[in-house]
Structure formats: C-alpha cells, structure tokens
N, C-alpha and C positions, 0 to 999 in steps of 0.2 A: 709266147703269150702276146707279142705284141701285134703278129700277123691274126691273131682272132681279132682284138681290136676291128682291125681295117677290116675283114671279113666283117663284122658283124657293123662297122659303120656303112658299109656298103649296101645292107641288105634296109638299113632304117630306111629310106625313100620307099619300100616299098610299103611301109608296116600303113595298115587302115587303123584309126579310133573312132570310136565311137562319134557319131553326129551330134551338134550343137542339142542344146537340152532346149527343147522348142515348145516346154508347158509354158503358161502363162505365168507368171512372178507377179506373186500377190505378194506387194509389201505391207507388213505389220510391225507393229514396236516389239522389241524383246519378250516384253511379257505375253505378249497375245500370243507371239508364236510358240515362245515355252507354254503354252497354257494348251494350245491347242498339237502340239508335240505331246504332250502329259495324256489328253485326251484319247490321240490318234494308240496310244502304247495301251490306254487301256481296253480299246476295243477289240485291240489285236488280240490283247488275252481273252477278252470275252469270246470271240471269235473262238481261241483255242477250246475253251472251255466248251463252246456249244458242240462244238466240234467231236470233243472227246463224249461230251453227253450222248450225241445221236452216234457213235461206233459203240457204247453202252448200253444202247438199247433204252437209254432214259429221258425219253423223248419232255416228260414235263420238267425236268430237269435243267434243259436245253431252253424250252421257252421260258422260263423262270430267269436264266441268264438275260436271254436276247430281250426279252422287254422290259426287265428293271436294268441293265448295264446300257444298251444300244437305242432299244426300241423307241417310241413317244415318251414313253415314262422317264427316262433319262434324260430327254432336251431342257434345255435353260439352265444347265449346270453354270455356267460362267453369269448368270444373270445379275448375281449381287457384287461380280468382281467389278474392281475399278475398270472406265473405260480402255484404258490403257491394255490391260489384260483379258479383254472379251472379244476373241476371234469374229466372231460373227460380223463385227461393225467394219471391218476390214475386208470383207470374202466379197468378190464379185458375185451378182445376183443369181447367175447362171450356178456358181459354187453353192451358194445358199441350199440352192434348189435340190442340189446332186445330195444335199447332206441332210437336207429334210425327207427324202424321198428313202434315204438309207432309212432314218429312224422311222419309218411308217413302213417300210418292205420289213422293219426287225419286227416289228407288229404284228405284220401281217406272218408272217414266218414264226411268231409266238402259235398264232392262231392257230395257224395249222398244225404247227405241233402237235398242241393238245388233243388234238383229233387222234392220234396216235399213227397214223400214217409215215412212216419212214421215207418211202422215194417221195412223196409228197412234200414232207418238210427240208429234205434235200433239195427238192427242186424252188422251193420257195427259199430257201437260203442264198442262191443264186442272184438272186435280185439285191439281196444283201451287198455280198462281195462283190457283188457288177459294180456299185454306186460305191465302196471303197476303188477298184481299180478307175472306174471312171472318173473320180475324183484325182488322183494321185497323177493320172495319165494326163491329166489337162494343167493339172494346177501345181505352182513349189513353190515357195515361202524363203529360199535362199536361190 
C-alpha cells in the first residue's frame, strides 16, 4: 500500500486543473444574489418545460411558457423587492443587456411559435439559450 502512495505522489506533478475562472465577479448582497439564483432556477425549468412542449408537438403551449415565465412579460419581477435584493442594480450594463435581450428573444421565440412552425421555433429558441450561455460564460456572482 505504501509503494502506491509514492507512485501515485509521483504522478501529481503531472495532473492539469482546470484554468482560473476568468468571468467577471459581479458582487451583489446575499439577497440579490439569492434572488437572482431563485430566478436563474426558474428559467431553467421554464426552459425544460418549453422544451418538453415543442418534442410534444405543442407548440402554443411552448410559447405560453416562454412569454409569461422568460419572455417581456415576466421582466420587473424583483421590482417591489427591497434594494438590497433587486439583482438588476448590481449587473454590469453589458449583463443588463445580455438579460434583456434574453427576454425579447423569449418573445420573440413566443411569436414564432404560434406560427406553428417547428424548426422555426427551434431555431428562434437558440437566441434564447445563446443570451443564457452568454451570460453565465462571462459573468459569476461568487
């Protein structure tokens, strides 16, 4: 047992991890970021949801999700919370941007939907989950 040890302390110098975490650290107060942690969880479901609608064939079903949970229609959620707990006041302007641009692509991705076009609203959901990944990939809150 003890010869694995030394083998296997031998081989750590080689071992790679992963690179320094090089999004930008948006700091907010506990609550903002619980608030906006609470937020990001419910998209995610919503997300699932539209998701499982359009492999259903239930295309208004989908945009029903995306524009009352994601879309315009669901912005200003945090607006009566105390400052403390209203992400937005905290978000670099460029973050603003990526996050407002989500809820008018989830709009716009309603829209289409109801057109009843499948690869259509596939493809308009792309713009969706682009301004999720593009958001996450630039920005962390810890």
């Amino acid at each position: 047992m003890k010869q694995a040890w030394i083998v296997l302390l031998g081989v750590l110098p080689s071992l790679t991890f992963a690179a320094e975490d090089m999004r930008q650290l948006v700091k907010m107060p506990p609550e903002a970021r619980a608030e906006l942690r609470a937020e990001m969880l419910d998209f995610q479901t919503a997300l699932n949801s539209i998701i499982t609608s359009l492999g259903d064939g239930k295309l208004a079903d989908a945009a029903d999700a995306a524009e009352t949970q994601i879309g315009v229609s669901a912005m200003g959620r945090h607006r009566t919370a105390p400052p403390s707990a209203r992400p937005g006041m905290f978000m670099p302007n460029e973050m603003h941007a990526i996050a407002r641009g989500m809820h008018v692509s989830a709009s716009e991705f309603a829209k289409t939907a109801k057109a009843g076009d499948t690869a259509k609203a596939l493809q308009a959901l792309t713009a969706v989950t682009g301004a999720c990944v593009a958001c996450h990939r630039s920005y962390r809150t810890q």
